[in-house]
C-alpha positions, -999 to +999 in steps of 0.1 A: +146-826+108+146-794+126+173-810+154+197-822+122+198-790+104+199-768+139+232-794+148+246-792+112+240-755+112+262-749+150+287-772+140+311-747+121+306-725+149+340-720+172+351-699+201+348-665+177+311-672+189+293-672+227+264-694+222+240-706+252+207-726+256+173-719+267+143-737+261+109-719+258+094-742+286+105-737+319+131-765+332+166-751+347+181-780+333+176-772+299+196-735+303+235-733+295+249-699+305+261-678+273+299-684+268+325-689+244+318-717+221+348-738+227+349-777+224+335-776+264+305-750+255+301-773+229+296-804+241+273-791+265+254-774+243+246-805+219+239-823+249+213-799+259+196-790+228+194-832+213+178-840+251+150-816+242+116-834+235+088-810+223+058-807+249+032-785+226+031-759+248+049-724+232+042-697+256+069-670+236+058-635+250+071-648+283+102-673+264+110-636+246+113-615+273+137-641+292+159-642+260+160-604+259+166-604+293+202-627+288+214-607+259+209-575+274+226-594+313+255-608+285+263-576+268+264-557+305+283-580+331+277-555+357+242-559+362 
């Protein structure tokens, strides 16, 4: 349920948006870059997020501090 609402939910979403994908767990191949949300971004980014399969693990103090760490990289190019 949570993977059909999330889809429906980013579908209406266009290039007005940057959108990227990180998982929680650590696996490079389950991170997409922050970009535009154009029909390439887009595709990617269903592909990555549908290919997800919960392990039980949530370690989020460390998953939060990454995610801060992209926004703060995406909004300062430079650094």
């Amino acid at each position: 349920m949570m993977k059909s609402s999330a889809g429906r939910a980013f579908s209406t979403l266009d290039n007005r948006y940057r959108v990227g994908f990180v998982t929680i767990n650590e696996s490079s191949s389950k991170y997409l870059p922050v970009a535009m949300f154009d029909a390439t971004q887009k595709t990617n980014w269903y592909a990555k997020f549908y290919a997800v399969n919960p392990t039980g693990s949530t370690p989020l103090r460390e998953a939060n501090g990454e995610c801060g760490s992209l926004f703060w990289r995406a909004s300062n190019p430079g650094c």
